[in-house]
C-alpha positions as CSV (number, residue, x, y, z in Angstrom):
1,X,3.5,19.1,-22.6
2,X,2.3,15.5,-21.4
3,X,4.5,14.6,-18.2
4,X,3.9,11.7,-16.8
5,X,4.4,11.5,-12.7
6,X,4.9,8.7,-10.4
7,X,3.7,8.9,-7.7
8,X,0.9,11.3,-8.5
9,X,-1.1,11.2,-5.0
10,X,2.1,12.6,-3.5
11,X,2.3,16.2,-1.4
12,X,4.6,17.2,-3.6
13,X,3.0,15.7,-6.8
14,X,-0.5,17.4,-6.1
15,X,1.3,21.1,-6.1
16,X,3.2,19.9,-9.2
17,X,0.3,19.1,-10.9
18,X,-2.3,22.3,-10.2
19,X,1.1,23.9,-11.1
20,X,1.7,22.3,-14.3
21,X,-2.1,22.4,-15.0
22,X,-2.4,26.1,-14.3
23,X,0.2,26.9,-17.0
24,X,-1.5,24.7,-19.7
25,X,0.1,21.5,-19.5
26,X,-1.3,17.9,-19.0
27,X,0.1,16.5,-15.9
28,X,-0.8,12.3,-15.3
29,X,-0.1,10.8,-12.3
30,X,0.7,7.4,-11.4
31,X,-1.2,6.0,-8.4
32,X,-1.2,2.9,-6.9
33,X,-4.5,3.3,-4.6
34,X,-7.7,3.8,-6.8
35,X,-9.2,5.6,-4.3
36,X,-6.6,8.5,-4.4
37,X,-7.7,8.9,-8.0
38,X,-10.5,11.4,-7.7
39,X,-7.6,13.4,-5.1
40,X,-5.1,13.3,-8.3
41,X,-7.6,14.9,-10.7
42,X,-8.7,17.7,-8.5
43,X,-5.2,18.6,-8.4
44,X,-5.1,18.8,-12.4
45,X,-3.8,15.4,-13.2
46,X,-4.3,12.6,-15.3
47,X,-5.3,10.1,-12.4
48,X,-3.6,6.4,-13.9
49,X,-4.0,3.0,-11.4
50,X,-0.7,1.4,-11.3
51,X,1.4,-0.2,-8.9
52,X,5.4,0.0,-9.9
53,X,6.1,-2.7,-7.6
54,X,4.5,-4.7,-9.3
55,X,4.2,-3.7,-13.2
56,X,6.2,-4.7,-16.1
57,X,8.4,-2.3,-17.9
58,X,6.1,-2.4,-21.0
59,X,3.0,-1.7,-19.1
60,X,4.8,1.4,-17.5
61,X,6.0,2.2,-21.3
62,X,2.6,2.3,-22.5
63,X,1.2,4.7,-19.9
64,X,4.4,6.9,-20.9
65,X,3.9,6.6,-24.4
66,X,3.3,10.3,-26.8
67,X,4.6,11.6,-23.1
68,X,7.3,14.7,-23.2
69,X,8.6,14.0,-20.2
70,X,8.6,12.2,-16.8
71,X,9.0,12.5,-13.6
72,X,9.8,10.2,-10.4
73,X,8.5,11.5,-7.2
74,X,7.5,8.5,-5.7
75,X,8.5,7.3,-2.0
76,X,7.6,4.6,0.4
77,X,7.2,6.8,2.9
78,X,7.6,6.9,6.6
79,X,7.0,3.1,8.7
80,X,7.2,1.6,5.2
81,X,9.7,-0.6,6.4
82,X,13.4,-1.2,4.8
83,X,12.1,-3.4,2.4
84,X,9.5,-1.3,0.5
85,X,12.6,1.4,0.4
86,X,14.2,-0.7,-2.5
87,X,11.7,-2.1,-3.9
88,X,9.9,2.2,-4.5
89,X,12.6,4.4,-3.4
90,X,15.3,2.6,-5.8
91,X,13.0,-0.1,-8.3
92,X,10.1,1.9,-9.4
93,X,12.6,4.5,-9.8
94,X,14.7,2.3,-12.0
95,X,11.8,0.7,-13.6
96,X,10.6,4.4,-14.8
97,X,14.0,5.3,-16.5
98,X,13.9,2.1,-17.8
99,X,10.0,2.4,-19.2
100,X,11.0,6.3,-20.3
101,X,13.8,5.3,-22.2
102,X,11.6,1.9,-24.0
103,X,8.9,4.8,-24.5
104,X,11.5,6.9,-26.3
105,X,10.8,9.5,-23.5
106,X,14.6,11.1,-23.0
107,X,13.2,13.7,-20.5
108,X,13.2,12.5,-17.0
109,X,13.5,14.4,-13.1
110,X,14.7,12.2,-10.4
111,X,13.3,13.3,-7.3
112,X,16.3,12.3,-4.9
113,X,17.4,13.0,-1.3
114,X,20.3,15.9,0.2
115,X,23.0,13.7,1.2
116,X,21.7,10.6,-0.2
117,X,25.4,9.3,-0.7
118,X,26.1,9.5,2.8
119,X,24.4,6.9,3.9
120,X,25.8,4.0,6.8
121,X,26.0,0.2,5.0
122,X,26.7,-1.0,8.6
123,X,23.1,0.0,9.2
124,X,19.6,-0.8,8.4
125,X,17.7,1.1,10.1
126,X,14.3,2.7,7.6
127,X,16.3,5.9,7.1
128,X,20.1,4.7,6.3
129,X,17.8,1.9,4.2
130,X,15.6,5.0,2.7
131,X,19.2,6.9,1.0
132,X,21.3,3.9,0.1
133,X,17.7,3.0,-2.0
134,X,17.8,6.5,-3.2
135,X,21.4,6.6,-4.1
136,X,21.2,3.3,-6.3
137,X,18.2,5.0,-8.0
138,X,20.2,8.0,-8.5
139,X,23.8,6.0,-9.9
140,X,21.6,4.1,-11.9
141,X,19.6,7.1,-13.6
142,X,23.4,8.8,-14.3
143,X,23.9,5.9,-16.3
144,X,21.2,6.3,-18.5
145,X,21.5,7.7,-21.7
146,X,18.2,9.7,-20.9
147,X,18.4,13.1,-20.5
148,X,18.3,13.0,-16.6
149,X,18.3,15.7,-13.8
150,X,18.3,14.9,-10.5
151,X,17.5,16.9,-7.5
152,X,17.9,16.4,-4.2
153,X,15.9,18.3,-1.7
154,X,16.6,18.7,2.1
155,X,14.0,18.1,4.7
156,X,10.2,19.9,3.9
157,X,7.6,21.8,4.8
158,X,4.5,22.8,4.3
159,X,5.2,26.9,4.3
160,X,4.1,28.9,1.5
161,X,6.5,28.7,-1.3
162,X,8.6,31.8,-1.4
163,X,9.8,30.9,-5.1
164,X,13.1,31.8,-4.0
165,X,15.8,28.7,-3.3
166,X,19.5,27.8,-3.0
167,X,20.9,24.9,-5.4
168,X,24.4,23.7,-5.7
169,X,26.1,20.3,-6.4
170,X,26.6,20.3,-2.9
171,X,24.5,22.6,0.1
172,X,24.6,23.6,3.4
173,X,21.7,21.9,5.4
174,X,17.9,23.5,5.6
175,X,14.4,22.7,5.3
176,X,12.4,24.0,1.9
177,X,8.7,24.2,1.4
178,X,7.4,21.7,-0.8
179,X,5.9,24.4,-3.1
180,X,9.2,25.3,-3.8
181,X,10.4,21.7,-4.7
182,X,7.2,21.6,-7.0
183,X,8.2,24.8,-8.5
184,X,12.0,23.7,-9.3
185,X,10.6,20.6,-10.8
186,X,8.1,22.4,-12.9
187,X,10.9,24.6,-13.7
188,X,13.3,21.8,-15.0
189,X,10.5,19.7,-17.0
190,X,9.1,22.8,-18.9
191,X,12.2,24.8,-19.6
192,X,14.5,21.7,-20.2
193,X,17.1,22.8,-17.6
194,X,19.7,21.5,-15.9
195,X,19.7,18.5,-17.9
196,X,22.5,15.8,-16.7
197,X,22.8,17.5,-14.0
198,X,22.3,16.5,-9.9
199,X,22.0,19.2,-7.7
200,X,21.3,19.6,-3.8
201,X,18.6,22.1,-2.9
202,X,17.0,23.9,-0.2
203,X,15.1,27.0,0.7
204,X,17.2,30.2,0.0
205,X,17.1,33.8,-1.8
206,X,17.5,33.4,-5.3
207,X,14.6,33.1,-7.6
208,X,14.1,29.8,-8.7
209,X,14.8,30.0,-12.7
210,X,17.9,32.5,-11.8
211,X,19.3,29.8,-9.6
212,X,18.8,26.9,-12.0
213,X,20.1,28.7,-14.9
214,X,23.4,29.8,-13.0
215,X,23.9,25.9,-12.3
């Protein structure tokens, strides 16, 4: 499979890579530094220069174009500010469904945040700012006609992946190594699971396909 990543420089986007990589596939990854491009191919990807803030919705088509599937795993990231929250955390995700679906790509992961519906309008501080962006992203994507899944994580860390999680529509709160979030995506793109689904996650005892499949 050809899956196309935004956000390709990520921590969570290099392990998805070498993983996807590993097992035959050809991961590309969307960067919008070139200098992180010789980082993305040593992690197995397809490094492509492109900044989402910025890009039309054909040029993102065309770098998704002959893809099988793609994947938004973007962020701002921390001291971004509020205002780079909407225009990564919920435009470039937008702008990605949008480009996958012009693309005739129907396959597309949503990386999301746990609880990103409970965020605080009254507020606008980075991280209230960070899941009301996320959960616009997220509405918007359950719109589509794309054959969606969305997953949203709870806080990371670096810790070995154990391959083992806990997912639900809805679960109780606690941290989940990234390689484990990596995994479940890898998971969901090659086996074509969960699809129109949204699902919380976090770090737990069930094996990851078991878990997935019993969603």
């Amino acid at each position: 499979m050809r899956i196309v990543i935004a956000g390709g420089h990520g921590q969570v986007a290099r392990l998805l890579n070498r993983r996807l990589a590993d097992a035959g596939h050809t991961p590309v990854g969307i960067i919008r530094n070139a200098a992180q491009a010789d980082e993305v191919a040593a992690s197995g990807a397809e490094p492509v220069v492109l900044d989402l803030e910025k890009a039309s919705r054909d040029a993102v088509a065309a770098v998704l174009s002959g893809a099988d599937a793609a994947v938004f795993a973007a962020g701002a990231g921390p001291g971004s500010g509020p205002a780079r929250k909407w225009t990564v955390d919920r435009d470039a995700a937008i702008l990605l469904a949008d480009a996958a679906a012009a693309a005739g790509v129907r396959r597309f992961v949503l990386l999301s945040a746990i609880g990103a519906d409970e965020f605080d309008p009254t507020l606008d501080d980075d991280f209230e700012v960070y899941l009301e962006a996320k959960s616009a992203a997220d509405a918007t994507v359950r719109r589509s006609e794309l054959d969606w899944t969305i997953l949203r994580p709870d806080g990371f860390t670096d810790k070995p992946g154990t391959g083992k999680v806990t997912v639900a529509e809805t679960v109780g709160r606690a941290s989940i190594p990234r390689a484990d979030v990596a995994a479940v995506i890898a998971a969901l793109v090659t086996g074509n699971l969960a699809v129109r689904r949204q699902f919380e996650v976090t770090g737990g005892d069930t094996p990851i396909d078991e878990a997935i499949a019993a969603l």
